[in-house]
Residue frames as qw, qx, qy, qz and C-alpha x, y, z in Angstrom:
[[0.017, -0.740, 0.178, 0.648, 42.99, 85.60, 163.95],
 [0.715, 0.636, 0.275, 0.090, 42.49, 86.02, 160.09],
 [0.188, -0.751, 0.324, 0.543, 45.72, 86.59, 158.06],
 [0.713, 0.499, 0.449, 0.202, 45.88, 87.44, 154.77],
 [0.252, -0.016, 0.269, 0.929, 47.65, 89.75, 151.50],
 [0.408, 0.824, 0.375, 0.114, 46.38, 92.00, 149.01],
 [0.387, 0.152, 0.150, 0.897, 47.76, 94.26, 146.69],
 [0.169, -0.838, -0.514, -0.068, 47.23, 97.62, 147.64],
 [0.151, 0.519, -0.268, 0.797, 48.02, 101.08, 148.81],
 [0.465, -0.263, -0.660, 0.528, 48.21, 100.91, 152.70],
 [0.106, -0.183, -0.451, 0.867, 47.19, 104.37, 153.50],
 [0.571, -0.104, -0.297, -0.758, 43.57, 103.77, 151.64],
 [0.329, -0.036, -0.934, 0.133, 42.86, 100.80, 154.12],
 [0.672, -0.554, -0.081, -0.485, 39.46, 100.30, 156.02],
 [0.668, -0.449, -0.470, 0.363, 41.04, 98.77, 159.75],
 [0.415, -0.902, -0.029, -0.119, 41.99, 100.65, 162.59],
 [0.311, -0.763, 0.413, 0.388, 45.38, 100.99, 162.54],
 [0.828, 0.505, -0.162, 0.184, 48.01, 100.54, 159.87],
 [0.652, -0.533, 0.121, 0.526, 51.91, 100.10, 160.45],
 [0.393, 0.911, -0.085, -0.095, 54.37, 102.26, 159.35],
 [0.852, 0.046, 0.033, 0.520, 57.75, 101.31, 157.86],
 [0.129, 0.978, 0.021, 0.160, 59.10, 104.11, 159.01],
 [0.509, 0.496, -0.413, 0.570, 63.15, 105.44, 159.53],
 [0.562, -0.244, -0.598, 0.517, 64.38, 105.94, 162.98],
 [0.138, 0.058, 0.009, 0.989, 63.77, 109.60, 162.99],
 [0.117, 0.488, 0.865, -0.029, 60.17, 109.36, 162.53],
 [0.047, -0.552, 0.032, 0.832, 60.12, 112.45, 160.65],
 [0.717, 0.614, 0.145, -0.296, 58.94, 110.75, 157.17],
 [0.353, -0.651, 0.530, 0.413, 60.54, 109.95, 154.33],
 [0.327, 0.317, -0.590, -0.667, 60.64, 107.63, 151.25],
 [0.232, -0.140, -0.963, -0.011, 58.33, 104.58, 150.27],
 [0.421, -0.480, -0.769, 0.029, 55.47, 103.80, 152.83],
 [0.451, -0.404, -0.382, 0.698, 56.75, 106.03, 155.15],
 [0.088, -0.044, 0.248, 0.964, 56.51, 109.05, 152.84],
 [0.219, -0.329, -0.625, -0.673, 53.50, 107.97, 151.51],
 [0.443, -0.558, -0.677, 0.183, 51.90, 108.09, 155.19],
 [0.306, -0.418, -0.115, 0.848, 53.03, 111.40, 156.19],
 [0.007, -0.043, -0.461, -0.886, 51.76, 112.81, 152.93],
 [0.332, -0.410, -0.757, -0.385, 48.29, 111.39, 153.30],
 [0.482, -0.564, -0.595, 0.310, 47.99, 111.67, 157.10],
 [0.039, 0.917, 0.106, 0.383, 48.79, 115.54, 156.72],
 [0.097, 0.622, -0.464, 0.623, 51.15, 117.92, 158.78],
 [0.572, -0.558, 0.439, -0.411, 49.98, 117.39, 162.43],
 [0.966, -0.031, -0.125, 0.225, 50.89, 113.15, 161.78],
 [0.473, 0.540, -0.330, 0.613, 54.82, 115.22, 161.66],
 [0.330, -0.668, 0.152, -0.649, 53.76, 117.28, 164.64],
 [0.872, -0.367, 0.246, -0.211, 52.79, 114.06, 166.93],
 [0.878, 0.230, -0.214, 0.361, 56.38, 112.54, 165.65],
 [0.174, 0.565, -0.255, 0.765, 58.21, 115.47, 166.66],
 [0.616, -0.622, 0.243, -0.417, 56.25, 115.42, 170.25],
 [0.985, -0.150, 0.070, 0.059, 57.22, 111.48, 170.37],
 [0.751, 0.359, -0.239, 0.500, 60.75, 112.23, 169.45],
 [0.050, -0.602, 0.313, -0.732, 61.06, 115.24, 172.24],
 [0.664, -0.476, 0.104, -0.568, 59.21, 113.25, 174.94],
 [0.929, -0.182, 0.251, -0.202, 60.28, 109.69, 174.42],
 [0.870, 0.065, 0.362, 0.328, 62.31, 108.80, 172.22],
 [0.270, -0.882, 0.151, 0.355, 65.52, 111.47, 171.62],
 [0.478, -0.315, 0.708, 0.414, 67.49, 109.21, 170.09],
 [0.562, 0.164, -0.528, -0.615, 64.92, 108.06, 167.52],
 [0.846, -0.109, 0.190, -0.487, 63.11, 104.93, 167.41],
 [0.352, -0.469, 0.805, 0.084, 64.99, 101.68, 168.11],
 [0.532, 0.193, -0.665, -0.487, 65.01, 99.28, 165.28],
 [0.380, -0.248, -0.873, 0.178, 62.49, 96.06, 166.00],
 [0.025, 0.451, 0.584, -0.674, 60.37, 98.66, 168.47],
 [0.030, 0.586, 0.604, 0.540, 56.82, 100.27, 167.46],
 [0.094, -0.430, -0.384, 0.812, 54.96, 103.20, 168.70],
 [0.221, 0.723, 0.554, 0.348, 51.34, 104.78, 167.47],
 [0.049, 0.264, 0.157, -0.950, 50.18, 108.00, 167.01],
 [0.498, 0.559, 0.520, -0.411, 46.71, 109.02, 165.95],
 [0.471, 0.194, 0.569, 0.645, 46.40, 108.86, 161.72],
 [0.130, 0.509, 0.047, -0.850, 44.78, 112.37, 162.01],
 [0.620, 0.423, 0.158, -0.642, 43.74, 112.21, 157.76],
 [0.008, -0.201, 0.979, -0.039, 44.01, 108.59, 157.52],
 [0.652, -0.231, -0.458, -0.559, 41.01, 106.70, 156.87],
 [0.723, -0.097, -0.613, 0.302, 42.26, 104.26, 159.82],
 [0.409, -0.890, -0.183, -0.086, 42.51, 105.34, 163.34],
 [0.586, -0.703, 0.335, 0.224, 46.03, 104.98, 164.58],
 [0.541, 0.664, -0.515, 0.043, 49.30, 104.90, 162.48],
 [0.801, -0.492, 0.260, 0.220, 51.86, 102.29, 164.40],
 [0.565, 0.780, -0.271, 0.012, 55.27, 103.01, 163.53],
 [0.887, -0.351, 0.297, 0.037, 58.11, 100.72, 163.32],
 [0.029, 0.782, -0.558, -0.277, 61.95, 100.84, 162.35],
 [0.998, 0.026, -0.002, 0.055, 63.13, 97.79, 160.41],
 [0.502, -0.699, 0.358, 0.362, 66.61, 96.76, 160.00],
 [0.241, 0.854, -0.274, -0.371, 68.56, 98.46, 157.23],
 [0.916, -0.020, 0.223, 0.332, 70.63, 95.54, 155.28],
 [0.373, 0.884, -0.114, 0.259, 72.49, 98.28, 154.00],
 [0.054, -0.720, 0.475, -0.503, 73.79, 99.01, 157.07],
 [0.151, 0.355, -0.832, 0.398, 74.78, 95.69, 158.56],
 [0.354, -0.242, 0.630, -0.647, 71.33, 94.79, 159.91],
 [0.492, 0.211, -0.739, -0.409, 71.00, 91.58, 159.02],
 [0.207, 0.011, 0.802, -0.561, 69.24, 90.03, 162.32],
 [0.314, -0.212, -0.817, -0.434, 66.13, 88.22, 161.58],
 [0.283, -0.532, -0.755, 0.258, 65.02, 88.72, 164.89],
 [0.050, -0.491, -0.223, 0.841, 65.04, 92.47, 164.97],
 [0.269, -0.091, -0.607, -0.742, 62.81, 91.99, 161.43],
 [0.417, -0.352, -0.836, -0.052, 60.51, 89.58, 163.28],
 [0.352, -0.428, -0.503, 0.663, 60.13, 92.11, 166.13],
 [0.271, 0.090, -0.238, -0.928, 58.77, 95.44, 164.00],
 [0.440, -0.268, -0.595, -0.618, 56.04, 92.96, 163.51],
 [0.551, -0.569, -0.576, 0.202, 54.91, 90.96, 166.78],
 [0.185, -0.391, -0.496, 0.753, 55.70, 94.56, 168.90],
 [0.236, -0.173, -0.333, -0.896, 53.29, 96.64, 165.91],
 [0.513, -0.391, -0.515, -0.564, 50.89, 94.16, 166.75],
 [0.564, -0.407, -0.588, 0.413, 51.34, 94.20, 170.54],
 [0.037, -0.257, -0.140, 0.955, 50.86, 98.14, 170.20],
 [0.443, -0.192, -0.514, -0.709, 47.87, 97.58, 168.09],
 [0.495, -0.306, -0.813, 0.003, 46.66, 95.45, 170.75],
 [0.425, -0.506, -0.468, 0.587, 47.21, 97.69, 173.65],
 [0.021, 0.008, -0.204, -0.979, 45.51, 99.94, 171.58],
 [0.634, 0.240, 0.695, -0.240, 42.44, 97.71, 171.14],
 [0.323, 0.471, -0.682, -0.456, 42.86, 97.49, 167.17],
 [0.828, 0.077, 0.536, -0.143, 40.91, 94.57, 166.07],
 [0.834, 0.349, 0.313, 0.290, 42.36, 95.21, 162.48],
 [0.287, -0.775, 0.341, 0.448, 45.84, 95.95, 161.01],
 [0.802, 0.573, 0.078, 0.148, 47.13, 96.31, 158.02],
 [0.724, -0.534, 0.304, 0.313, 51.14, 95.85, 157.51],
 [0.767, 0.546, -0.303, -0.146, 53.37, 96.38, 154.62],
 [0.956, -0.019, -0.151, 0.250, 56.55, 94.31, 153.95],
 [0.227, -0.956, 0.181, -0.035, 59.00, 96.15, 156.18],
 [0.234, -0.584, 0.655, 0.419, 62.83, 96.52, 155.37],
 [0.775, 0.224, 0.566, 0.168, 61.73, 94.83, 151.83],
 [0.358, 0.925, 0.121, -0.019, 62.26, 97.94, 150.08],
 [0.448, 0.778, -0.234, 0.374, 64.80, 100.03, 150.02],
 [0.430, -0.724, 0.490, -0.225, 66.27, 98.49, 153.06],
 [0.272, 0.558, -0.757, -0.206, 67.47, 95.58, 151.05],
 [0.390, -0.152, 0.886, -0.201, 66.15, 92.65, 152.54],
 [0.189, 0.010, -0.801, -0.568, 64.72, 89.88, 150.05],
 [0.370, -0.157, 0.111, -0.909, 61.53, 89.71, 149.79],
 [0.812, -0.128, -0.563, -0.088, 60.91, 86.06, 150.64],
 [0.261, 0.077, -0.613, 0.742, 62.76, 86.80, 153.86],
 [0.193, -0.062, 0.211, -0.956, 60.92, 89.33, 154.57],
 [0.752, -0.310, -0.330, -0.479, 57.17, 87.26, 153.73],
 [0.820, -0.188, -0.522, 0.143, 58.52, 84.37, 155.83],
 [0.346, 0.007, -0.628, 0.697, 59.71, 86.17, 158.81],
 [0.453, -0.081, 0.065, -0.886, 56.68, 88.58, 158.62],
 [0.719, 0.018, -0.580, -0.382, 54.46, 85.36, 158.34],
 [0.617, -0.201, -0.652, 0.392, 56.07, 83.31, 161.38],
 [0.056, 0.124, -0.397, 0.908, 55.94, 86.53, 163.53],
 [0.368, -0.148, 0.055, -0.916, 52.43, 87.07, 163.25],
 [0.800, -0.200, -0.490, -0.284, 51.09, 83.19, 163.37],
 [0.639, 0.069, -0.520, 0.562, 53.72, 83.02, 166.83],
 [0.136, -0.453, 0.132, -0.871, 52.23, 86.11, 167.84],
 [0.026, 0.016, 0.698, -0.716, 50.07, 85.61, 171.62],
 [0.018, 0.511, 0.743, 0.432, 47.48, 86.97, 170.31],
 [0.027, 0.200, 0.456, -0.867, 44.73, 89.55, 171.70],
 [0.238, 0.581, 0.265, -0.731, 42.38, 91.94, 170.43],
 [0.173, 0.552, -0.448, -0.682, 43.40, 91.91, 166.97],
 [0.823, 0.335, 0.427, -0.166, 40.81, 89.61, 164.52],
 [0.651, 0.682, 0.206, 0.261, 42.82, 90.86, 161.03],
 [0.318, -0.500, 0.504, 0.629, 46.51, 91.13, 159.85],
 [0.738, 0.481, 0.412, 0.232, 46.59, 92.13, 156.25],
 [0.513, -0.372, 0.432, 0.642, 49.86, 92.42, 154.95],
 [0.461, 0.793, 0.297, -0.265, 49.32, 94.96, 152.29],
 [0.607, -0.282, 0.541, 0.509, 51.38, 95.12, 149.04],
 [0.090, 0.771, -0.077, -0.625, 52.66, 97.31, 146.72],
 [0.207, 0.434, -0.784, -0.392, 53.67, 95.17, 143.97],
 [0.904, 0.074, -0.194, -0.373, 52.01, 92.24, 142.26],
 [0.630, 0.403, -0.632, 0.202, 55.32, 90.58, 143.00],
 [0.101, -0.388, 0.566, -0.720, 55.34, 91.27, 146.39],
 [0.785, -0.081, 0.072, -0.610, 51.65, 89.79, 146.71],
 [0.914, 0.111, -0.360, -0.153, 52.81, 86.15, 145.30],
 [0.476, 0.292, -0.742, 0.370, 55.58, 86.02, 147.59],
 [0.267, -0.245, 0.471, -0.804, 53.33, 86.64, 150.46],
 [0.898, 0.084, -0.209, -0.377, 50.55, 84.28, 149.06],
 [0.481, 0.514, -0.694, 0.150, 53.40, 82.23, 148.82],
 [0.364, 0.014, -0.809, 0.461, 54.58, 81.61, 152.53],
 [0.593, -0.093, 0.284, -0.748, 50.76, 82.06, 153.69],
 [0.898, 0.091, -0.208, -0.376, 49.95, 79.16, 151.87],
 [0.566, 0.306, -0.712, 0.279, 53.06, 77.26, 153.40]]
């Protein structure tokens, strides 16, 4: 399996699935998340709303993933995945490390040979963003493996890119 960065806008990606950092609600919102919902048009809302009435009532448990088709998405499938909120106390490395290895264990059991990822809970969920390369980094080299040939962690910030370079190259 080939893992790598680039700066970029996630929801202009050529692979077959991309992940969303998305809130528990899965209803949209700010960041990535927004910007996916916006791109991927109304019915991407619609198939949240079914997945929130069918499966998942509460919302979506932080650390857990779940696709839906990216409707007008260049990509085929959206995977969406809750990180954990340092705002709010969630300061578990493993339930960071887990948004990745179960995205890409729904990408798999999609058949997804490529996935593109941003840096989830680095935003505006507070976690530094060396954390966040190096836990996103060990998850996905630790990962089983499958189906999936290409993980590329996609980044919004030139900063974001060198810290990812970074603990690839470590």
């Amino acid at each position: 399996m080939t893992i790598e960065a680039r700066l970029g806008d996630i929801t202009r990606e050529d692979v077959d699935a991309i992940v969303n950092a998305a809130n528990s609600t899965l209803l949209g919102g700010g960041g990535v998340d927004g910007a996916i919902h916006q791109d991927a048009g109304p019915l991407l809302l619609q198939a949240c709303r079914a997945l929130r009435r069918s499966q998942f009532p509460r919302g979506l448990p932080v650390g857990d993933a779940v696709a839906t088709d990216a409707f007008d998405l260049p990509c085929r499938w959206v995977i969406h995945t809750v990180g954990p909120n340092l705002h709010r106390g969630q300061d578990d490395p493993q339930q960071l490390a887990s948004c990745f290895t179960r995205s890409l264990n729904v990408a798999r059991d999609l058949g997804a040979r490529t996935v593109a990822i941003p840096a989830i809970s680095g935003g505006a969920y507070g976690w530094a963003m060396d954390d966040v390369a190096r836990i996103a980094v060990d998850a996905v080299r630790s990962w089983p493996g499958g189906t999936v040939e290409v993980v590329r962690f996609v980044l919004a910030s030139r900063a974001a890119l060198d810290v990812f370079t970074a603990a690839l190259e470590a």
